[in-house]
C-alpha positions in Angstrom: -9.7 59.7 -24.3 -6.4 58.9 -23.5 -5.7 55.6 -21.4 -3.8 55.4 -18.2 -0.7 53.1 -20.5 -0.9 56.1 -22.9 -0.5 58.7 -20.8 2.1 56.6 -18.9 4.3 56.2 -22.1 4.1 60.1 -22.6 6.3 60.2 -19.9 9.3 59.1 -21.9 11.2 57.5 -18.2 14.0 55.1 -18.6 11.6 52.2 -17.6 14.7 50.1 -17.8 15.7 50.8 -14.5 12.5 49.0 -13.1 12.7 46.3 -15.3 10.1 47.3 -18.1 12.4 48.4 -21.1 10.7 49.5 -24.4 11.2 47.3 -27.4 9.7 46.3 -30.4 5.8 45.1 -29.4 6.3 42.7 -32.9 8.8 40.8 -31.1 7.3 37.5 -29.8 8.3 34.3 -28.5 6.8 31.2 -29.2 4.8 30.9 -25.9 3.8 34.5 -26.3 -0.3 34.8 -26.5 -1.9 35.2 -29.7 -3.3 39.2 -30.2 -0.5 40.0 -27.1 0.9 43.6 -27.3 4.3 43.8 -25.4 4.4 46.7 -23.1 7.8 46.2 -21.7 10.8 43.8 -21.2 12.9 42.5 -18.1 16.7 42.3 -20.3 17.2 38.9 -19.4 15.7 35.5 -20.0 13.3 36.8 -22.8 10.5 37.8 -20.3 8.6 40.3 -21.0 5.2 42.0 -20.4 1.9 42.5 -21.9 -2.0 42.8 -23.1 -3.9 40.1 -24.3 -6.6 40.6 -26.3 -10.0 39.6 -24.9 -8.3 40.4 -21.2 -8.9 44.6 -21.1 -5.8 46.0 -19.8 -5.1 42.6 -17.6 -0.9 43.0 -17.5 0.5 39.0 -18.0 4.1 38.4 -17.3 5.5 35.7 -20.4 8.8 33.8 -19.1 10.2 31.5 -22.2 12.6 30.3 -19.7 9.8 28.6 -17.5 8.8 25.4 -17.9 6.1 23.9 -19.8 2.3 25.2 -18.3 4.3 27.9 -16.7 5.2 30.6 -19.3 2.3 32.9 -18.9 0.9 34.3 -15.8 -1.2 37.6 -14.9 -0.1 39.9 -12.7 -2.4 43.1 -12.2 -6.1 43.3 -13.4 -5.2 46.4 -15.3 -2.5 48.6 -16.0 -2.8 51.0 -13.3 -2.6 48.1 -10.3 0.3 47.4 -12.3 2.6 50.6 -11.8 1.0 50.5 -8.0 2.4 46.9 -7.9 6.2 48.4 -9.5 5.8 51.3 -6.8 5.9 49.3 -4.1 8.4 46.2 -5.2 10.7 48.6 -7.1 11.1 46.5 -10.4 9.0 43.6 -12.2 11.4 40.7 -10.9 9.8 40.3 -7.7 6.5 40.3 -9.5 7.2 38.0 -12.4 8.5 35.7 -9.4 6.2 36.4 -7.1 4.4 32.9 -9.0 7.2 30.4 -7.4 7.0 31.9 -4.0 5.1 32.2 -0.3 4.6 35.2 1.1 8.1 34.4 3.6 10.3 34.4 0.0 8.6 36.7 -1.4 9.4 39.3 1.6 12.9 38.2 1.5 13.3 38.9 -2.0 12.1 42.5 -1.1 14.6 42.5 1.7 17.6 41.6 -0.6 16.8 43.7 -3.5 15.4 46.8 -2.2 14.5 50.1 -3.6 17.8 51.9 -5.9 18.1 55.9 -5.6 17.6 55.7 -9.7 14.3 53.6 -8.9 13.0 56.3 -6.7 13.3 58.8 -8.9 11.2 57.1 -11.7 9.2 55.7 -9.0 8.8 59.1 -8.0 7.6 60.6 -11.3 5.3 57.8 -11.9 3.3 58.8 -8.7 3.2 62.2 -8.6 2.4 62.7 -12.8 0.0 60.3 -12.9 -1.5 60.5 -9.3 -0.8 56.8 -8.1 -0.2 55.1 -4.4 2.0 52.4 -4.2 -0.4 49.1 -3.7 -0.9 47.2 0.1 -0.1 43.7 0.1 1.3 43.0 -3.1 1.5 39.4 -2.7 -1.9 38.6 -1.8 -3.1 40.7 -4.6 -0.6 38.8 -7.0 -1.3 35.2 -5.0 -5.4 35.8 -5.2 -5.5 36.9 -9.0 -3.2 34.0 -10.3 -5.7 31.8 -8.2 -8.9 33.0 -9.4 -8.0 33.2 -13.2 -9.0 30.5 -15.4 -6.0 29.7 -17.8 -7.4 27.5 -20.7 -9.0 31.4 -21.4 -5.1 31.8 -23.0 -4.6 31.1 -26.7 -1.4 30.9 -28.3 0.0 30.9 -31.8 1.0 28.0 -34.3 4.1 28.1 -32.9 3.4 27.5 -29.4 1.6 24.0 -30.5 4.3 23.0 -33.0 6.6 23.5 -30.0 4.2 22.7 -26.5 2.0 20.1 -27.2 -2.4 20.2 -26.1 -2.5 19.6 -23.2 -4.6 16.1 -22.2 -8.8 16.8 -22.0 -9.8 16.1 -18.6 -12.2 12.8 -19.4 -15.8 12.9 -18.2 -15.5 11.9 -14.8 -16.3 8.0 -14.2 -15.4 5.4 -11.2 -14.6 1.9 -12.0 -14.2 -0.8 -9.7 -11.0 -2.4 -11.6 -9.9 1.5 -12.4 -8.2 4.1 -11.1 -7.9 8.2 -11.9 -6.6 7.5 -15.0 -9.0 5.1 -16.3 -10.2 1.6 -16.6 -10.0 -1.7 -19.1 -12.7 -4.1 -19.9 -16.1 -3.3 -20.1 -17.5 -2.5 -16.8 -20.4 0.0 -16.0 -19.3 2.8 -14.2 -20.6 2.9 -10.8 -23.2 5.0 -9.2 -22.2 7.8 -7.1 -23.4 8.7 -3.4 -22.3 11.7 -2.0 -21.2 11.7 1.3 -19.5 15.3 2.0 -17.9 13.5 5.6 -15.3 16.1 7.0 -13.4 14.5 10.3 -10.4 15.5 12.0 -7.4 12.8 12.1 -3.9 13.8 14.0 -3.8 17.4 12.8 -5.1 16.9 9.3 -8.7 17.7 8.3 -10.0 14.8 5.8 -13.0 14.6 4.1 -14.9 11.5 2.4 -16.9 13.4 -0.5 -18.5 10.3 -2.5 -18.7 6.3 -2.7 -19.6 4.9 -5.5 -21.7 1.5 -6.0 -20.2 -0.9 -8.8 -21.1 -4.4 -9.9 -18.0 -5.9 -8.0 -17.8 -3.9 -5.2 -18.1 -0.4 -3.4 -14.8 2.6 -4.1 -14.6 5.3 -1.8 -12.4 8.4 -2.5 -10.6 10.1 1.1 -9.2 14.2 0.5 -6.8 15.1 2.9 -6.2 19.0 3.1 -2.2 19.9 3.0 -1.3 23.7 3.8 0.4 25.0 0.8 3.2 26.6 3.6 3.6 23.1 4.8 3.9 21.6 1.0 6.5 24.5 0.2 8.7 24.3 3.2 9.0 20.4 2.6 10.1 21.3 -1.3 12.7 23.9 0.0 14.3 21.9 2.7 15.0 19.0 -0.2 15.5 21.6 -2.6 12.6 19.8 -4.5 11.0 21.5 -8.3 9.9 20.5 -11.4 12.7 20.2 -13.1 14.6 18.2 -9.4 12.3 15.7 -8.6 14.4 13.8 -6.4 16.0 11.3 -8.3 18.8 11.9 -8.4 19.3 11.5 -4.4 21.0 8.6 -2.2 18.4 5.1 -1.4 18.4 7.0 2.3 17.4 10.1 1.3 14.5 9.6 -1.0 13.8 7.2 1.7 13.3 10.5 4.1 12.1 12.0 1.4 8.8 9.5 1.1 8.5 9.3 4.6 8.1 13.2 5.4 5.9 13.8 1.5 2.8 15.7 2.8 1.2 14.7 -0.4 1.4 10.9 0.2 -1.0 8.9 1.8 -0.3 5.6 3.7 -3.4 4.2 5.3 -5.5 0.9 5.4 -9.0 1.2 5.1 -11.5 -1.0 6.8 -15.1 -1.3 5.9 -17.8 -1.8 8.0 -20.7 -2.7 5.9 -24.0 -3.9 7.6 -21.6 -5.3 10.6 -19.5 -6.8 8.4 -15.6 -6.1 7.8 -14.6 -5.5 4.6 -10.8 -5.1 3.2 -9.7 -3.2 0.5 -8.7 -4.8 -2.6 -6.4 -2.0 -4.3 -5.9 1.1 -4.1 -4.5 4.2 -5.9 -3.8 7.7 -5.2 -3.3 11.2 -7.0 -1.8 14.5 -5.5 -2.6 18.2 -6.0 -0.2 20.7 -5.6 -0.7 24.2 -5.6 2.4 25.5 -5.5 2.5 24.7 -9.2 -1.0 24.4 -10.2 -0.6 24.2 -14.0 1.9 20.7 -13.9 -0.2 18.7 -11.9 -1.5 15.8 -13.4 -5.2 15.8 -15.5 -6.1 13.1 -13.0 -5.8 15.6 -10.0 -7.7 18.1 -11.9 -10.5 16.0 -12.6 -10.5 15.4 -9.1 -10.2 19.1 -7.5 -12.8 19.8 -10.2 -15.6 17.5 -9.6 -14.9 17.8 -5.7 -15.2 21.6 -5.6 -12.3 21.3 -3.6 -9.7 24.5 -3.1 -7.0 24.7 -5.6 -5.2 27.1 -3.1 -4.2 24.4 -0.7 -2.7 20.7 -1.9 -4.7 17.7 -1.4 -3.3 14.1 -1.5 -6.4 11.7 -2.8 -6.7 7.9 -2.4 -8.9 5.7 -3.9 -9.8 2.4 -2.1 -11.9 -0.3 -3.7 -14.1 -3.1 -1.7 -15.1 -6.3 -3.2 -18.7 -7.3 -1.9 -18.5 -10.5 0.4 -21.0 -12.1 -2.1 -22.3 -11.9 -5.5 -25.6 -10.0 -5.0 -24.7 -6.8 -4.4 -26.1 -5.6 -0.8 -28.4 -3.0 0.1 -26.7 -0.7 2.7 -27.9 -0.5 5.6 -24.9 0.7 7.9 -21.7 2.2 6.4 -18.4 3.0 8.6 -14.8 3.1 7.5 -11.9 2.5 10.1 -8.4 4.2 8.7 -5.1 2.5 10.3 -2.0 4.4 9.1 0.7 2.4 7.8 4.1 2.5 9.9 6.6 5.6 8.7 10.0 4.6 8.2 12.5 6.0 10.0 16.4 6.0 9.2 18.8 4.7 12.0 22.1 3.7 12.4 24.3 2.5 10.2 26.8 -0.5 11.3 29.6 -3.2 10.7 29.5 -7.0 12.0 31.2 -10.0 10.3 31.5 -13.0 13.0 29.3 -14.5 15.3 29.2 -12.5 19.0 29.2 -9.5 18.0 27.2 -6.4 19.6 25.8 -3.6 18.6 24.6 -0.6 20.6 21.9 1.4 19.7 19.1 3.9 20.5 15.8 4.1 19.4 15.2 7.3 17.9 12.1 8.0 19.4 12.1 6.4 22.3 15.5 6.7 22.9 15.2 3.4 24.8 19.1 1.7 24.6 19.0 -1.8 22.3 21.5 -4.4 21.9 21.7 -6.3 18.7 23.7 -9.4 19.0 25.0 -11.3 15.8 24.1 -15.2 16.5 25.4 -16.3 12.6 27.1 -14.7 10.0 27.6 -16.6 6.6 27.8 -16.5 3.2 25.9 -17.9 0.8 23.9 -17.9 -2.5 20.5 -18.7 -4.3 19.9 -21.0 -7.1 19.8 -19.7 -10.5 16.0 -21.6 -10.5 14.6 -18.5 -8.9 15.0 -16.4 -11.4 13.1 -18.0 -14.5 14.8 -16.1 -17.4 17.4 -17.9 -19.6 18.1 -14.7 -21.5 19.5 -12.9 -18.4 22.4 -13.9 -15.6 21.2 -12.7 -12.2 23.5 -12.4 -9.1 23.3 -15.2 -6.3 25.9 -14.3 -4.0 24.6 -12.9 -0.3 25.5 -12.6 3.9 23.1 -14.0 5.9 23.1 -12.7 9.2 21.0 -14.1 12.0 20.4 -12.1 15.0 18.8 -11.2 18.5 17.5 -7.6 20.3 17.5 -6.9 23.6 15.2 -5.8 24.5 12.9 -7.5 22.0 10.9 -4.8 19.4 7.4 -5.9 17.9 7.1 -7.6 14.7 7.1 -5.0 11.8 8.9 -2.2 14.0 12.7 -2.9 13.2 14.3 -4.4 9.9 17.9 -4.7 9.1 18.6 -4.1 5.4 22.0 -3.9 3.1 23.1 0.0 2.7 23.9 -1.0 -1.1 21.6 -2.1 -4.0 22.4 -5.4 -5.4 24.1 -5.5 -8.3 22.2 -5.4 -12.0 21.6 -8.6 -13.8 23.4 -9.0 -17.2 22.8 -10.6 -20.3 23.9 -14.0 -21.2 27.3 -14.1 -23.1 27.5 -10.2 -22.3 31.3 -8.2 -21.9 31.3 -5.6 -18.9 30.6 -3.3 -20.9 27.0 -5.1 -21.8 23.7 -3.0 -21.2 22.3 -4.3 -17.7 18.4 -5.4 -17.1 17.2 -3.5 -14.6 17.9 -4.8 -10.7 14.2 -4.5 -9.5 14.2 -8.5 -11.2 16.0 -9.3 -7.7 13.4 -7.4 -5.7 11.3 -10.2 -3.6 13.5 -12.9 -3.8 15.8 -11.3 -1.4 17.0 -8.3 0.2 19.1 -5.1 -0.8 18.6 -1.3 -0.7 15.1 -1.8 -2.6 13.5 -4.3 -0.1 14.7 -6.6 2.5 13.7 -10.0 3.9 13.1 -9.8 7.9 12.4 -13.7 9.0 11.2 -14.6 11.9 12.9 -18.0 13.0 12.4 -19.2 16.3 12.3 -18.1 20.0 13.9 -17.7 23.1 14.2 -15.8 26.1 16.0 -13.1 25.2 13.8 -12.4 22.0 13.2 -13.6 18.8 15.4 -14.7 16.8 15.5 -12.5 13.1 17.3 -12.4 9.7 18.9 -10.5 7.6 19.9 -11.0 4.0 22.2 -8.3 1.8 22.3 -7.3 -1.7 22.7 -9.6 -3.9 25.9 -9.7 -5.8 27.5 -11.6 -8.7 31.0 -12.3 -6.4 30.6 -13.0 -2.5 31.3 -9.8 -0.3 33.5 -9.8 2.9 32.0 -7.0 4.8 28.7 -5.5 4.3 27.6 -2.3 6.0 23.9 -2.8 7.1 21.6 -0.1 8.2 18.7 -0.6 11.0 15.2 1.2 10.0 12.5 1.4 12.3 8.8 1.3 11.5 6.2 3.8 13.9 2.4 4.0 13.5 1.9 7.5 14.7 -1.3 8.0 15.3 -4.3 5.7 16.4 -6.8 4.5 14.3 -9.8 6.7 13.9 -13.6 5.3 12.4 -16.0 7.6 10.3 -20.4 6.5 10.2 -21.5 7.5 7.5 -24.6 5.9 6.6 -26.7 4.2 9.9 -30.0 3.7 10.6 
């Protein structure tokens, strides 16, 4: 009995015209699946569609322009939700794309490439020769299929593994007090988990505490917060972020705003309550899962959304927090709460110019919008001793301003800073031309201040505030003018405690 594709090929349509042009089905690609038979090509960028063996008459799209973990996706459980998919896009672009995109770009790709005359007519013949209806909500059907499939089901050729390399095993899944997602050193026991399966409601994000885990040095818990894949998207369109732009190329400022508006990133200190006493954390470290691009995210975070059961259709950002016990023997819990302070988000403000003693600067605070006046009590130049450094292979620079100042009104310790707009300049080797490779400049990093990290110093008092410092890059001459930049520092939401084990 002839199939749906074979009666569909008896047709003899120019396919081209909605992007699936006949070729030569031997024709492969190096990330084309082994026992594939190709059904159809886009013209452009190698893509092209097919069969897998072992998948019925699943249709997968295969994109050698992609990047790696991306090049083969499914788009239609068989062949006839396919050509009901076509009928209602028009052509195989928006569904080969349909992969990268929310539901809001994947209706304005419809918008902006809609339906040709000639695509109508083969449209056309497709529906009423083999009896079809165009398909309802192609972009759910696309969205939930891609979700749902499982694909380390794909096999590929020789040439695919000579070219992409295995990807990593997830390991067994273990906790280690002294470890983190990736693993641990030495030769402690993994610890014991407890499953908790807290869900609580902080700010407007849900957060769940699924496991502790009891270790010989101390108790690690693991805290899920849930991160709408709309709101992930919209955050990696407005910075124009992918896999192939991570950000790194951006100004000091703007991967500044970038870290501060991440809905991946976590930036909280846990407390422990154990037994009525407060425990700190010792470490911590923290994974991310992000589904807009579910098969680049790290092993670690798919260990994680594995063992979790969490949903791989929304992102999660995961951090791990490790207590040491107060003493050596390890005590039995009796009472368990954990407190979660969030750590202040920076927030860009002005830039400005001051070189002499007396000088005053204007300002608003951006969320207050409460008017400040910073007022320059000393401005000098100065330098560090080469002692700091410790490395006799390697000339740092010592050069720097240091500018000692007053607010009025006065802000809270930890809620303003005054840091150098620059970076301070590279350190060089010994005996080195200009032209000498450079070490890298985080060596200056907590000895003093520059774009990377800045010294705030608290000094003295008086009645119009305290007096604070300000140090600038670091350079190898001294600088006349340096352009400094004020960041703020808000805690923006209150602190919220979880019980999870009483009595």
């Amino acid at each position: 009995m002839a199939t749906l594709y074979d009666r569909y090929q008896k047709l003899n349509i120019d396919s081209s015209i909605i992007g699936l042009a006949r070729g030569e089905s031997e024709s492969h690609y190096f990330c084309t699946p082994g026992g594939a038979k190709v059904i159809g090509w886009a013209g452009a960028d190698g893509i092209h569609y097919c069969f897998v063996r072992g998948f019925g008459e699943m249709v997968f799209a295969v994109s050698p322009m992609n990047t790696k973990g991306n090049y083969v996706h499914p788009l239609a459980r068989d062949f006839k939700d396919f050509l009901r998919l076509l009928m209602t896009c028009g052509d195989t672009a928006a569904l080969e794309q349909a992969n990268f995109m929310d539901q809001s770009q994947f209706d304005a790709f419809l918008r902006d490439n809609p339906i040709t005359a000639e695509q109508q007519v083969i449209l056309a013949a497709i529906k009423d020769k083999l009896s079809l209806v165009p398909m309802e909500q192609p972009f759910d059907y696309i969205k939930a299929l891609q979700t749902e499939f499982e694909y380390s089901r794909i096999k590929y050729t020789e040439d695919y593994y000579a070219c992409v390399p295995a990807e990593p095993k997830i390991p067994e899944w273990k906790v280690y007090f002294e470890g983190n997602f990736w693993g641990h050193q030495g030769h402690e026991r993994a610890g014991k988990e407890i499953a908790m399966n807290k869900q609580f409601v902080w700010g407007e994000e849900v957060w769940h505490i699924p496991s502790i885990y009891i270790c010989s040095k101390g108790l690690v818990m693991d805290f899920c917060v849930q991160v709408p894949a709309e709101r992930i998207r919209s955050f990696m369109d407005k910075w124009e972020l992918s896999i192939e732009n991570d950000g790194a190329d951006y100004s000091d400022e703007q991967r500044m705003q970038i870290e501060a508006e991440n809905p991946l990133s976590i930036h909280v200190n846990p407390k422990l309550m154990l037994n009525g006493t407060v425990h700190s954390f010792a470490r911590g470290c923290g994974v991310s899962w992000n589904p807009c691009f579910p098969e680049s995210n790290d092993p670690a975070a798919k260990s994680v959304i594995q063992h979790y059961g969490l949903d791989p259709t929304i992102g999660w950002g995961v951090w791990r927090a490790a207590f040491p016990w107060m003493k050596k023997l390890r005590p039995l819990i009796e009472t368990l709460s954990v407190t979660l302070s969030q750590e202040p988000v920076a927030v860009l403000g002005p830039h400005f110019l001051a070189s002499k003693s007396g000088e005053h600067v204007d300002f608003a605070h951006p969320t207050t919008g409460v008017q400040h006046t910073l007022t320059v009590l000393n401005y000098e130049q100065q330098s560090i001793s080469h002692e700091h450094f410790g490395c006799q292979n390697q000339e740092f620079p010592t050069h720097f301003v240091l500018m000692t100042y007053t607010l009025t009104p006065d802000l809270p310790e930890g809620a303003i800073m005054v840091t150098d707009t620059v970076r301070s300049d590279r350190p060089r080797q010994k005996g080195g031309g200009l032209n000498e490779p450079q070490a890298d400049s985080s060596a200056c990093i907590g000895i003093i201040g520059g774009a990377d990290g800045q010294a705030a110093i608290q000094i003295s008092g008086s009645g119009q505030g305290e007096y604070r410092t300000a140090c600038s890059a670091l350079h190898f001459e001294p600088v006349d003018e340096v352009e400094w930049r004020i960041m703020f520092y808000e805690k923006r939401r209150d602190d919220v405690t979880v019980a999870l084990i009483w009595t």
